[in-house]
C-alpha positions, 0 to 999 in steps of 0.5 A: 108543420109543412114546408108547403107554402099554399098558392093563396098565401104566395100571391099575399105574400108577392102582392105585399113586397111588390116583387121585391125582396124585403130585407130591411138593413137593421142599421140604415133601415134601406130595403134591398128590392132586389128582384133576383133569385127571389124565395119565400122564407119563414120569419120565424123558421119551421124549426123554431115551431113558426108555421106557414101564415100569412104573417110568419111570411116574406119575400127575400132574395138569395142572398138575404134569405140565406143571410136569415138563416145564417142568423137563425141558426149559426155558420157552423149549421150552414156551412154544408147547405151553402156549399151546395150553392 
């Protein structure tokens, strides 16, 4: 699997969160729709075999997106990625 994320699916993606990130909060099932410092993320993570489809895709913001792999793959993992922030 690549990294690259095709123009085509970047467009899908963006056109269905409307810009927006769309973190859902598991507990009172609220949307973030933050518009800032949005990224593309992998639902399930290149390193867990997901790939780059339409439907492995989503827009999230920052905070979130690092949320997410915080989630995936422990602090301890990520730590040294997120001090480089």
């Amino acid at each position: 699997n690549t990294r690259y994320i095709p123009i085509h699916i970047k467009r899908q993606v963006w056109a269905q969160a409307n810009g927006r990130c769309s973190y859902h909060n598991p507990k009172t099932g609220l949307r973030c729709n933050s518009q800032y410092a949005l990224e593309y993320d992998h639902k399930t993570p290149l390193a867990w075999g997901g790939t780059t489809e339409i439907e492995n895709m989503r827009l999230l913001c920052r905070n979130h997106n690092q949320h997410s792999a915080i989630q995936h793959f422990g602090i301890n993992k990520m730590e040294r990625h997120l001090a480089k922030l």
